[in-house]
N, C-alpha and C positions, 0 to 999 in steps of 0.2 A: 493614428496611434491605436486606435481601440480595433483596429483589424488585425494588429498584429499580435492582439490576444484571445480576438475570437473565436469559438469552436462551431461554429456553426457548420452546419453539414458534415461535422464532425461523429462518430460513434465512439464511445468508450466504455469498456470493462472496467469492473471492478469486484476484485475477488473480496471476497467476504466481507459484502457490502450490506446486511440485511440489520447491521447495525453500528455503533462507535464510529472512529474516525472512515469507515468506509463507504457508511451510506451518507456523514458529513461530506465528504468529497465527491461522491455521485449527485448530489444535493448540485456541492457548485460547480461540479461541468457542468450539470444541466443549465445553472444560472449562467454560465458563458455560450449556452449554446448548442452543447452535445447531444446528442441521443444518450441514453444509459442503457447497458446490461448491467442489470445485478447477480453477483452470484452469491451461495449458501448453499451450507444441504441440510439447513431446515425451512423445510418448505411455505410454513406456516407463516415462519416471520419472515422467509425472502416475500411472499403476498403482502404481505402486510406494508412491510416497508415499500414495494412498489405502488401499492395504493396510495401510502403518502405522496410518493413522490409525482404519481400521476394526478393525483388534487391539486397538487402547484403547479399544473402546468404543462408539466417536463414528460419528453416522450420515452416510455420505459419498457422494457422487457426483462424478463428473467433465464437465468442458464444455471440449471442446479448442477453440481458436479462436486466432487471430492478431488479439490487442486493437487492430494498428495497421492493422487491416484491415475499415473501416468499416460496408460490406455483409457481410461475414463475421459484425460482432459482432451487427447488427442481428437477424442471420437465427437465430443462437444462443439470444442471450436470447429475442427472442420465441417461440421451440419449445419453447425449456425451459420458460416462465411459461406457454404455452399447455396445457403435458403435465404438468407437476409443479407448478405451483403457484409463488405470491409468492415474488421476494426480497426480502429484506427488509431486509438487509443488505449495503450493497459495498465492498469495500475493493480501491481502484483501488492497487497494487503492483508489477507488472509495470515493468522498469527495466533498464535497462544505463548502463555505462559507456566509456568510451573516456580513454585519458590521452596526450596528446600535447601538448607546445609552440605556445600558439594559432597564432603566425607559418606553422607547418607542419601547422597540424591538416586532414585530407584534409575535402574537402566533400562524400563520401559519407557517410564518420562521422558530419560532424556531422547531416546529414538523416534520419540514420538513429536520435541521439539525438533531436531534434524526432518522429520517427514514434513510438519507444518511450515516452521519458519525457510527452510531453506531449499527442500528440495522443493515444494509446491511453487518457489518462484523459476525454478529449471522447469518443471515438467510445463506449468503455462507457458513462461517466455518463449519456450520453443515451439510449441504449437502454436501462440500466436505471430510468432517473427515468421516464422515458415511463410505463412502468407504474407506479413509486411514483406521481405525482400520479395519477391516477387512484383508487387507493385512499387518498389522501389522509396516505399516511406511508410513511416511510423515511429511512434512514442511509447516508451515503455520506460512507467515511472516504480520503481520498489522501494516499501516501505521499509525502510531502516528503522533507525533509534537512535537516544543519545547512549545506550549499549553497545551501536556501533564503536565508538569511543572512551567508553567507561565502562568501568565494576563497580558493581554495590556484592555485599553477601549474601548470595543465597540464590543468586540466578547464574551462577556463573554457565551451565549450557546454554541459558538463554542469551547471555554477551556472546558466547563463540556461535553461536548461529546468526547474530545478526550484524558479527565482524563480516560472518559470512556473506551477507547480502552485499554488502557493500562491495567486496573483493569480488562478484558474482557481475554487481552493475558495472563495474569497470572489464570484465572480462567481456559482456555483452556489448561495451558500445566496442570495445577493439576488434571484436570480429564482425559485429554487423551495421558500424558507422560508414562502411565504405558501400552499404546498400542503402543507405538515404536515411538510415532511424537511429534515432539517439535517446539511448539509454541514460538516466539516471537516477536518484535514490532522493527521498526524503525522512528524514531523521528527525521524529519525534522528539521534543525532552518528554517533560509529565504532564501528561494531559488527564483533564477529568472524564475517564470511558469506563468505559462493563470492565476492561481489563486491570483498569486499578482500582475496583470500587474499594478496594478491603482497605486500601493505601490514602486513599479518600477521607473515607471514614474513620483515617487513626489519629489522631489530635499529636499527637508525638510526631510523627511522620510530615504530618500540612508544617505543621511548624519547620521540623528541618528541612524541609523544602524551599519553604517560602525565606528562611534565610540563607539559604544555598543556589539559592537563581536569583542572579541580577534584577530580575523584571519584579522577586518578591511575589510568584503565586504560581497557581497551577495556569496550565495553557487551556484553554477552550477549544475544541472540535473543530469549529470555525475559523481560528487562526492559522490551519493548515492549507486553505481550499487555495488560497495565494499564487501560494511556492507550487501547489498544484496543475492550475492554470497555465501557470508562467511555463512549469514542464511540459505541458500538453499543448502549446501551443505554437504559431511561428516565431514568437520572440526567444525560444530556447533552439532555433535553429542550428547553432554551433557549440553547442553547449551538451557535452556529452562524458561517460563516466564519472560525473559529478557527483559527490552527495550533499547535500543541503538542510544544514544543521535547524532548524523553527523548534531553539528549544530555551527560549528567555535570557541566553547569556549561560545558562551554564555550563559549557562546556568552555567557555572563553577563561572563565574565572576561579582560580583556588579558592 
């Protein structure tokens, strides 16, 4: 049983991994077994965060690149799969946010959320799938959210980009589940990252959270690495177009 979630000899990406839930997740491929690339394009803390990860153990490298920068990602992956060899794994992560009032939301921001959230997981997926069909296998996991499925006020470009991923994963494993990789999506609820510290830190907010999720609290970094594994490994073998809610019940419950 424990082979059929191992990563071992395995390699896997992870886009904007040099902190929050991406470098939590490079964290536990490594603990199943993986090699890691990190990527970021601030270089400082992709070092940094590689030096953690290299103190534990875990065999790591770095790949700077700006994911929403098409010829950029192109020219990356293919140097690295040319010099180092297969990835095998991707976990398209890379993300921001913006919170503003839709009626006033600037139309830089939102272009800006369309470049990060949604196209930077087309411009990787494709130059890493290029190579997965070719060898005939691969995993390619995209961070969603419980946004995939929900509104709150004030992010509404941020829900329609991250409907987008999800409708993005299912369009990925339909055309390239017939070359051996299977695409799927994992779906945040509220977890405690960089990305919501403000939301964190609101006593107003913790509370209607904690009585609005099932589970009663915020998620941990850590409860994601799971549903992670499980995608990147042989036991999600048949398991494709999928997303996968790790968000405390709340999406289940009015």
């Amino acid at each position: 049983m424990s082979e059929m979630f191992s990563l071992a000899g395995k390699r896997a990406l992870i886009t904007g991994s040099s902190q929050g839930i991406g470098l939590a997740l490079a964290r536990g491929l490594a603990g199943a077994g993986a090699s890691i690339v990190l990527n970021g394009r601030d270089l400082a803390k992709l070092d940094g965060a590689a030096a953690a990860l290299a103190a534990e153990g875990a065999e790591v490298a770095t790949l700077a690149f700006d994911a929403t920068d098409h010829g950029a990602v192109r020219a990356a992956i293919d140097g690295f799969e040319a010099e180092h060899g297969a990835i095998d794994i991707l976990v398209n992560n890379a993300g921001m946010q913006h919170r503003t009032p839709l009626e006033d939301f600037p139309a830089d921001a939102f272009e800006k959320l369309l470049q990060t959230n949604i196209a930077s997981v087309f411009h990787v997926g494709q130059a890493v799938a290029r190579h997965m069909i070719g060898r005939g296998a691969g995993k390619i996991i995209n961070i969603a959210s419980v946004q995939t499925a929900l509104a709150r006020p004030g992010i509404a470009p941020y829900t329609a980009t991250k409907g987008a991923v999800a409708n993005l994963t299912k369009g990925m494993a339909t055309d390239w589940a017939r070359h051996g990789l299977q695409c799927n999506a994992i779906a945040p609820g509220y977890f405690d990252t960089p990305l919501n510290a403000a939301l964190v830190a609101d006593p107003e907010f913790s509370a209607w959270l904690e009585n609005r999720t099932p589970a009663g609290r915020w998620g941990q970094v850590e409860e994601l690495v799971g549903a992670c594994i499980f995608l990147s490994s042989a036991a999600s073998s048949f398991v494709n177009g999928h997303t996968l809610f790790v968000d405390g019940g709340i999406t289940a419950s009015l």
